[in-house]
C-alpha positions as CSV (number, residue, x, y, z in Angstrom):
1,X,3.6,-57.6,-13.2
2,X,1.9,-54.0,-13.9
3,X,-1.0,-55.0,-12.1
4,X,1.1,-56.1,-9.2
5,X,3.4,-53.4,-9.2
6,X,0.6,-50.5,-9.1
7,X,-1.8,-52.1,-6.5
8,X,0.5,-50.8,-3.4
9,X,1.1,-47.6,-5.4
10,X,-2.7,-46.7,-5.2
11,X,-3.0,-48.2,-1.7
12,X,0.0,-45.4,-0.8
13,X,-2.4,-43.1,-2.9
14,X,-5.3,-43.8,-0.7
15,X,-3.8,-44.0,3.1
16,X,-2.1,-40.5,2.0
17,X,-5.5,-39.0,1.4
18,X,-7.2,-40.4,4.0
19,X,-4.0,-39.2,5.8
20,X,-4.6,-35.4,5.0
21,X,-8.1,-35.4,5.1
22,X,-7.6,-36.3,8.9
23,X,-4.8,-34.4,9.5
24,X,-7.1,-31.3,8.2
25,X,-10.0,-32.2,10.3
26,X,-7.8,-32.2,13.5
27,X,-6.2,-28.4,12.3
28,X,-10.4,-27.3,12.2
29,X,-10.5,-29.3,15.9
30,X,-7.4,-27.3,17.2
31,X,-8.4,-24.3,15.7
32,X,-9.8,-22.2,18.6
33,X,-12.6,-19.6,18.5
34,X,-11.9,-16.7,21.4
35,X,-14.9,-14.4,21.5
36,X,-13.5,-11.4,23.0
37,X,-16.3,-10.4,25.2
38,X,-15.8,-14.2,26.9
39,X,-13.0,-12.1,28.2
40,X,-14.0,-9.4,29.8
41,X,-14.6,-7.1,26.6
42,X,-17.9,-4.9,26.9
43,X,-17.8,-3.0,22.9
44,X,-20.0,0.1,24.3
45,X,-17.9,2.8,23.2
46,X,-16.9,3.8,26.3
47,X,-14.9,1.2,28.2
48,X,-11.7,0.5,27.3
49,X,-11.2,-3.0,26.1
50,X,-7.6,-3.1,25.5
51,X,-6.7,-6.0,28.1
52,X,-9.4,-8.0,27.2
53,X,-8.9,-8.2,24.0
54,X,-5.2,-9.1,23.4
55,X,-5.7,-11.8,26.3
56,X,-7.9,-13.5,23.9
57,X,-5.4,-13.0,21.4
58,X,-2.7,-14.7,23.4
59,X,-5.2,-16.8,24.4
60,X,-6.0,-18.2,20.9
61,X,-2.2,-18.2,20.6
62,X,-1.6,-20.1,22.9
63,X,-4.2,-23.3,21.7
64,X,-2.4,-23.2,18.6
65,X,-4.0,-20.6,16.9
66,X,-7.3,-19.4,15.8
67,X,-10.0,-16.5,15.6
68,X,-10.1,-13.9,17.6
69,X,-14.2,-13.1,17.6
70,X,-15.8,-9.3,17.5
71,X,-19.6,-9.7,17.7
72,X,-21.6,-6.8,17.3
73,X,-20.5,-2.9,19.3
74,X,-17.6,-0.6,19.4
75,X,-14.5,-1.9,21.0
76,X,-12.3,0.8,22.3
77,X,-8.8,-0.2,22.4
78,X,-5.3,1.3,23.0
79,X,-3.1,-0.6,20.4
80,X,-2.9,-4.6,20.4
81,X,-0.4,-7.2,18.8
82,X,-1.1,-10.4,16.7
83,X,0.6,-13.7,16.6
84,X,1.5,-15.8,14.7
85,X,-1.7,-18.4,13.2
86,X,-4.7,-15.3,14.5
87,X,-7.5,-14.4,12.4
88,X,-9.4,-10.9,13.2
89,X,-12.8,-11.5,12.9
90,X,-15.3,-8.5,12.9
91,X,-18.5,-9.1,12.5
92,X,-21.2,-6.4,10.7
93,X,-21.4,-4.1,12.7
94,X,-18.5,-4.2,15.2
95,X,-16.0,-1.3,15.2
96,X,-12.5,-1.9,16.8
97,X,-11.9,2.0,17.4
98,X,-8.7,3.2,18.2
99,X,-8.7,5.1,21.5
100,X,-9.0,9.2,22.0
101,X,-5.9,9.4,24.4
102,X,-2.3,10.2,22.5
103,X,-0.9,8.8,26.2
104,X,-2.6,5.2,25.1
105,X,-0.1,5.2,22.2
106,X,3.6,4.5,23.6
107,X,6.7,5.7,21.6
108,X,8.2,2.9,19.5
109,X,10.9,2.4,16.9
110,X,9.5,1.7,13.2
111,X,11.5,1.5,9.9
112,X,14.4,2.0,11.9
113,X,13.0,5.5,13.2
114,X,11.4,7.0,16.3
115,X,7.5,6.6,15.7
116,X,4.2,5.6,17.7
117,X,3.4,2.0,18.1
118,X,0.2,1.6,15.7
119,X,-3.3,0.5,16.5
120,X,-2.1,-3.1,15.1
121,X,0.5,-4.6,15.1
122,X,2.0,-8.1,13.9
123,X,5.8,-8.7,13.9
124,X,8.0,-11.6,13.2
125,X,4.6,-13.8,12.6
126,X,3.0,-16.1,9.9
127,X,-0.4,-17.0,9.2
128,X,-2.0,-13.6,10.1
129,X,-5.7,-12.2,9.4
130,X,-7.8,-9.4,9.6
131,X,-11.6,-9.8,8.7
132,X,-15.0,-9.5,8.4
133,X,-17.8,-7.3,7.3
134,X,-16.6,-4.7,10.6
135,X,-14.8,-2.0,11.0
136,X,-11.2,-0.8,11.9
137,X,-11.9,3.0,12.9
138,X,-8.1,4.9,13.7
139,X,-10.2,7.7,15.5
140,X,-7.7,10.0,13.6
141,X,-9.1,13.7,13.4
142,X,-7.8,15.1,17.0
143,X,-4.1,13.6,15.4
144,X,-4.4,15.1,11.9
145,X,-5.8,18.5,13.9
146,X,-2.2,18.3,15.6
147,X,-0.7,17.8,13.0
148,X,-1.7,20.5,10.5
149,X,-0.5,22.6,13.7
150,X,3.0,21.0,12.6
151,X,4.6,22.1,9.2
152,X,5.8,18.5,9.1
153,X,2.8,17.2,9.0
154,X,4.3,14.1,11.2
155,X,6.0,12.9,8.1
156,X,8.5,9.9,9.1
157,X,11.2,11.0,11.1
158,X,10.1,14.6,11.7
159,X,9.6,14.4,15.7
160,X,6.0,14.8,15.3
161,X,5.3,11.0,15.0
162,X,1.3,9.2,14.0
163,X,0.7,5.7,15.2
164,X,-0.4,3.9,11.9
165,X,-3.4,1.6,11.7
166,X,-1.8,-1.6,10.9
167,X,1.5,-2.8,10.5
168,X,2.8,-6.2,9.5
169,X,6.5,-5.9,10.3
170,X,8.3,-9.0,8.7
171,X,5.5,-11.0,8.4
172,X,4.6,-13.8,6.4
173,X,1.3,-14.9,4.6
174,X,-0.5,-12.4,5.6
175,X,-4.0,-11.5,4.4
176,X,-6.8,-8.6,4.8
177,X,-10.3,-9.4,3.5
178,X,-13.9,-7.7,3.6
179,X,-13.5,-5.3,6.0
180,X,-13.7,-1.5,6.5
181,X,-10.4,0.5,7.5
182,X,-11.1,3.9,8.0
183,X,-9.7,7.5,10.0
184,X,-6.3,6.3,10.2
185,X,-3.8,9.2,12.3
186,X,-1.6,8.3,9.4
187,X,-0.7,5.8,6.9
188,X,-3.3,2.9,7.4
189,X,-2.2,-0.7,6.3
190,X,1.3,-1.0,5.8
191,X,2.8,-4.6,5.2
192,X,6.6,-4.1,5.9
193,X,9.3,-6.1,4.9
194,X,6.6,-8.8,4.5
195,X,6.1,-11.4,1.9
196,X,2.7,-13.4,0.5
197,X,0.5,-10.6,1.4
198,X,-3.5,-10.3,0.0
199,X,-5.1,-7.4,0.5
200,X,-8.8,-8.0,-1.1
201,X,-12.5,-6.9,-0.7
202,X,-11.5,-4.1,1.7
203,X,-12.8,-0.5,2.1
204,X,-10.5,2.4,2.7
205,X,-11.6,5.9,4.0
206,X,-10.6,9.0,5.2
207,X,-11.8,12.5,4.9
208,X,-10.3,14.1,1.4
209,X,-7.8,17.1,3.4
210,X,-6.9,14.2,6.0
211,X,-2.6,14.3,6.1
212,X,-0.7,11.4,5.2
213,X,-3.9,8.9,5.3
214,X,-2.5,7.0,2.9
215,X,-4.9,3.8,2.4
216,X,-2.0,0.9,1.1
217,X,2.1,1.1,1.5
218,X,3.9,-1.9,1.0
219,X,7.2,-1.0,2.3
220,X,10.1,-3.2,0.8
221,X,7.6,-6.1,1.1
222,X,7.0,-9.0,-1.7
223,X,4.4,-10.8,-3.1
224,X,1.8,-8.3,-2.5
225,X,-1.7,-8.8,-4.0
226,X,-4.0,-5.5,-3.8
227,X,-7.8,-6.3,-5.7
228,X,-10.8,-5.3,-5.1
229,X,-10.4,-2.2,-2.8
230,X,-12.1,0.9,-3.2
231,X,-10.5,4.0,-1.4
232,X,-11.1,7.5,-0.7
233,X,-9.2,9.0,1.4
234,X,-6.0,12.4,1.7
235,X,-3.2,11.1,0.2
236,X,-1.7,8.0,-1.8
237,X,-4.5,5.1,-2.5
238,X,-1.4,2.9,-3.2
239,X,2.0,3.6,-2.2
240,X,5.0,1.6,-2.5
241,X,7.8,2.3,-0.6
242,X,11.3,0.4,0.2
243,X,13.4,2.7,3.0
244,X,13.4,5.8,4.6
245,X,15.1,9.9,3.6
246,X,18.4,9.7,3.6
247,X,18.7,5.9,4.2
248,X,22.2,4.4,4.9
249,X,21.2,1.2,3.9
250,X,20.5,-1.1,3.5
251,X,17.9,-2.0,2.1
252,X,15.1,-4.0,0.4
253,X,13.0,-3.4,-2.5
254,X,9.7,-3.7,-3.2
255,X,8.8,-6.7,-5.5
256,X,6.2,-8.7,-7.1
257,X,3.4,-6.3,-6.5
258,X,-0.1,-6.3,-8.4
259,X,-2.9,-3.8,-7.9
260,X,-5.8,-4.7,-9.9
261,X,-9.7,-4.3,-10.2
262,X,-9.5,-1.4,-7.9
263,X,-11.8,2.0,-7.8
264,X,-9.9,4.9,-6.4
265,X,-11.5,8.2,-5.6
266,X,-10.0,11.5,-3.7
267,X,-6.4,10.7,-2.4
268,X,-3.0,10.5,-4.6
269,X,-3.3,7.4,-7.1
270,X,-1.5,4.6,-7.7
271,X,2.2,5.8,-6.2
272,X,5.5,4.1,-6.6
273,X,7.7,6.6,-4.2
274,X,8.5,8.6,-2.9
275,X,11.0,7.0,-0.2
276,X,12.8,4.3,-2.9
277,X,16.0,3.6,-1.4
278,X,15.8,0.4,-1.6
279,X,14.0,0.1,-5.0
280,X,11.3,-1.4,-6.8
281,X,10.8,-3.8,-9.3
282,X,8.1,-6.0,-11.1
283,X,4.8,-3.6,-10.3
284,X,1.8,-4.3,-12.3
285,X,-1.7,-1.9,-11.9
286,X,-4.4,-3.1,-14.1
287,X,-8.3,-2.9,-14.1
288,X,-8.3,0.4,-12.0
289,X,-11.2,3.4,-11.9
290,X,-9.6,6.8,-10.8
291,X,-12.3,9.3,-10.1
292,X,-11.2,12.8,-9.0
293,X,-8.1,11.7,-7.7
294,X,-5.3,14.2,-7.6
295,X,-3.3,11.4,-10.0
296,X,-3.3,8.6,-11.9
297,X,-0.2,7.0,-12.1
298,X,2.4,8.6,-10.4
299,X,6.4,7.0,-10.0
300,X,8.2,9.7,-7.9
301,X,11.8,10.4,-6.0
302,X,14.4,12.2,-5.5
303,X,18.5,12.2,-5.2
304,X,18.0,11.7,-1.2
305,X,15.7,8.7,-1.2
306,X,16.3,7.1,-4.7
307,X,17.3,3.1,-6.0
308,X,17.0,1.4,-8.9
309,X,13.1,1.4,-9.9
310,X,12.1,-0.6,-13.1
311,X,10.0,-3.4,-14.7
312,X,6.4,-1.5,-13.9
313,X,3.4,-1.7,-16.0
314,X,0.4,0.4,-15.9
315,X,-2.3,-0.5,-17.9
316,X,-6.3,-0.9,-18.6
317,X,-7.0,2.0,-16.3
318,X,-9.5,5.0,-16.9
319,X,-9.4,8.1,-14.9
320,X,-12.5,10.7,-14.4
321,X,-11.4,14.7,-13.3
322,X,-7.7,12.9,-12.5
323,X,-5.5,16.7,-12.3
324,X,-2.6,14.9,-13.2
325,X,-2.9,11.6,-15.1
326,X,0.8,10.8,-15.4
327,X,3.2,12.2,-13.2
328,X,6.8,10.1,-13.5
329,X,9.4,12.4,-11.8
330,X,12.9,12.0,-9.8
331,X,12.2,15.6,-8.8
332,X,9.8,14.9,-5.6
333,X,8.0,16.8,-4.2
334,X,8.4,19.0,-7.6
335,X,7.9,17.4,-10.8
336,X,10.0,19.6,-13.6
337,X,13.6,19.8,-13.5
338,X,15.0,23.7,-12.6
339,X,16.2,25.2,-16.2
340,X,20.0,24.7,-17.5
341,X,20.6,22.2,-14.4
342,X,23.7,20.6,-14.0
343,X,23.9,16.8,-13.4
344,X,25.3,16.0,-10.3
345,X,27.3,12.9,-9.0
346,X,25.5,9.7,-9.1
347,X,25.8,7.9,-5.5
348,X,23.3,5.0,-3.7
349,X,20.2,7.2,-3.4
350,X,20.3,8.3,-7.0
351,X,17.2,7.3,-8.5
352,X,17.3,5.4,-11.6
353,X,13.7,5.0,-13.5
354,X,13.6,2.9,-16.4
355,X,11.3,-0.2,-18.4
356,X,7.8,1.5,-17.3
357,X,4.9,0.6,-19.6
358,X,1.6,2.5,-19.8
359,X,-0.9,0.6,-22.0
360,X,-4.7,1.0,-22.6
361,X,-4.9,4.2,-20.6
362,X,-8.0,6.7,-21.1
363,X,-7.9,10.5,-19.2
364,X,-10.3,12.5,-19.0
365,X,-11.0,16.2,-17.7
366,X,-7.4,16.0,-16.3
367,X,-5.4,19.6,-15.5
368,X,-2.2,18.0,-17.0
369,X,-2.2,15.4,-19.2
370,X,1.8,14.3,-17.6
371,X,4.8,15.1,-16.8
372,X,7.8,12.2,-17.6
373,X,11.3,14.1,-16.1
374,X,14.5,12.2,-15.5
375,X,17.6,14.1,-13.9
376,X,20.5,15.2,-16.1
377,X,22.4,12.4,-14.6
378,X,19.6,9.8,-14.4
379,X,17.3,9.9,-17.2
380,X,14.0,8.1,-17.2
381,X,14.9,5.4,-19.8
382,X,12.7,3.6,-21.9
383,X,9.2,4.4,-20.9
384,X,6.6,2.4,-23.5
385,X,2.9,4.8,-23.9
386,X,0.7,2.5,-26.0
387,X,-2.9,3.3,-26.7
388,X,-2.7,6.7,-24.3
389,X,-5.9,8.9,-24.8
390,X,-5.9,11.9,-22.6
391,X,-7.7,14.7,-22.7
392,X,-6.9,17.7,-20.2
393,X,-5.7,21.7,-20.1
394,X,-2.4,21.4,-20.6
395,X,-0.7,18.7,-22.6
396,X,2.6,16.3,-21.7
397,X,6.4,17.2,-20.7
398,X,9.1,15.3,-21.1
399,X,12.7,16.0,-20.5
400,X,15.7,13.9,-19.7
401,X,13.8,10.6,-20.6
402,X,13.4,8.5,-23.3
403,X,9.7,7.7,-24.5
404,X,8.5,5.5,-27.4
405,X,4.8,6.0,-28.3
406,X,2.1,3.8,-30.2
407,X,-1.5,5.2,-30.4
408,X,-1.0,7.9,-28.5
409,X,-3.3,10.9,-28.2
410,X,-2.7,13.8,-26.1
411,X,-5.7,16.7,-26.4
412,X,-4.6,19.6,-24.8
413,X,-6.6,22.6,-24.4
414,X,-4.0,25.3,-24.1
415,X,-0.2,24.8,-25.2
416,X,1.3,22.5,-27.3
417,X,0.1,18.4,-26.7
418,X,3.6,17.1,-26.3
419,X,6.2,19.4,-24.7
420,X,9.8,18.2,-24.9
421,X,12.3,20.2,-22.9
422,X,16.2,19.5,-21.9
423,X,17.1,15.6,-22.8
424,X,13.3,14.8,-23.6
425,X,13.2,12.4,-26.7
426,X,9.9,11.2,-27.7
427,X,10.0,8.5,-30.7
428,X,5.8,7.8,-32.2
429,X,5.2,4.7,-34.0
């Protein structure tokens, strides 16, 4: 009776392989391939090849899905939109470069404010990549000379609006791999409101004084996997984000992100803030060289654009000429609390701070080993330092936050190696 009773059960187990070993052969059939200069794209540098090139995204769209082809040359292009089941594929040594003329880049409406539409652009789609061994050049300088001419600096909301490199807006399994994003007018891959995002293998550049170029935001977005990334560029290297200054709400938080195996040189550091609104939780950055970044780990806000923010570890990271190599604040853009301040009613956008970790964490040549600073009516609770070694001019603040330490050696050149000011409460073990 076994025997007889198991015999159909591995014939079911065979006709369902065969089943999806066919079924997976017809997807690779289906699967088109649209070279873009089959329609009508030239990539000299010159031409614009805007048209072409989302008419062999719809295109490949339209077959079901597929990849979008770059040999070889510099693809000039006003901004373009993916669909749903589209891989970019840049080859070496093809550029997609974003075009000269502001005019290319019409207004549009993102995160809920008036803004730029972006280079690229994905909304509402699944199965979405961008690859290669090419390039994604932004074209930025003529934008970041315009804005330096602004006080604003084109910061969201400000009138002065950037178009972004890429945006995934609600998207879904979305992945960036191997190539080269670089000269962004602002912020340069953003997954928003996304979820199942990798981001691996990918340069990031901008010039060092470039404004707002940050290299990675996931903006209230899930499941986000950053590794293998090396940026330099003139602000954050990672920052994640979940709703705008002064947010009404709602909104979403930020969840289930890890950074890891990652070298970071000029730009901001590893950022959780500033714009928190709708919080953060479960961040983990591991395995990650700073080198003469402006900070290390950095978890910022303020009483306009705070949330709940918690459950974050830091650890295995080693920093090189870092100026600041902890910065944990709800002060934003300053870091220390104003002396003898009062605490002020708690409401939505009240930041809240609390279960970080910082473990196996080597500084050196910093300007400030750290500053950890809660507000009177939101202190930073229960921050864990274990095996901290930092070495840097001035030593660590805390004040209105509670710290436990194991291992922990602060070498500071001038001033006291721990500083503990208003509500600061540092307990070594």
């Amino acid at each position: 009776m076994h025997q007889q009773a198991s015999l159909p059960r591995r014939l079911l187990l065979r006709l369902a392989t065969v089943f999806l070993v066919a079924a997976s052969a017809g997807l690779l059939h289906a699967a088109a391939n649209c070279d873009v200069r089959s329609y009508g794209a030239k990539g000299d540098g010159v031409s614009k090849d805007t048209a072409d090139i989302q008419s062999a995204i719809d295109a490949c769209a339209q077959k079901g899905g597929g990849t979008v082809h770059f040999t070889a040359g510099t693809y000039v292009s006003a901004p373009i939109e993916l669909k749903s089941n589209i891989t970019l594929h840049l080859d070496q040594g093809a550029t997609l470069l974003g075009s000269p003329d502001h005019a290319d880049y019409p207004p549009a409406t993102e995160f809920h404010l008036p803004d730029t539409q972006p280079l690229i652009s994905a909304t509402n789609a699944e199965n979405v990549a961008i690859e290669g061994e090419g390039t994604i050049d932004g074209n930025g300088e003529s934008w970041w000379d315009e804005a330096r001419a602004n006080r604003d600096h084109g910061i969201l909301g400000s009138g002065h609006p950037r178009p972004k490199l890429v945006i995934f807006d609600h998207c879904k399994h979305v992945r960036v791999e191997g190539v080269t994003v670089e000269n962004s007018p602002m912020w340069q891959l953003v997954p928003y409101y996304s979820d199942d995002v990798v981001i691996r293998n990918v340069r990031i550049l901008a010039p060092q004084h470039s404004p707002n170029t940050d290299a990675i935001d996931p903006f209230s977005s899930s499941n986000v996997l950053i590794e293998h990334v090396y940026s330099d560029v003139g602000d954050d290297n990672v920052a994640i984000k979940s709703g705008p200054i002064n947010s009404p709400g709602p909104d979403s938080p930020s969840t289930d992100i890890t950074i890891r195996d990652c070298t970071f040189m000029h730009g901001h550091g590893v950022s959780v803030g500033s714009e928190l609104s709708g919080g953060a939780e479960n961040i983990l950055a591991e395995h990650i060289h700073f080198d003469g970044t402006d900070n290390g780990i950095r978890v910022k806000s303020n009483r306009d654009r705070g949330h709940d923010v918690g459950h974050l570890i830091f650890r295995n990271l080693d920093m090189k000429d870092v100026k600041n190599a902890i910065i944990i604040s709800e002060y934003y853009p300053k870091v220390l609390p104003p002396a003898d301040e009062a605490p002020q009613p708690v409401g939505r956008l009240t930041p809240h701070f609390h279960d970080i970790t910082i473990q196996n964490v080597t500084a050196t040549g910093s300007t400030v080993a750290g500053v950890i600073a809660g507000l009177p009516e939101s202190p930073v609770e229960n921050v864990t330092l274990d095996n901290v070694n930092i070495s840097a001019q001035t030593g660590l603040t805390i004040a209105n936050a509670t710290v436990n330490g194991t291992n922990v050696h602060i070498e500071a050149a001038q001033g006291n190696a721990i500083i503990k000011e208003g509500g600061g409460q540092l307990m070594l073990h």
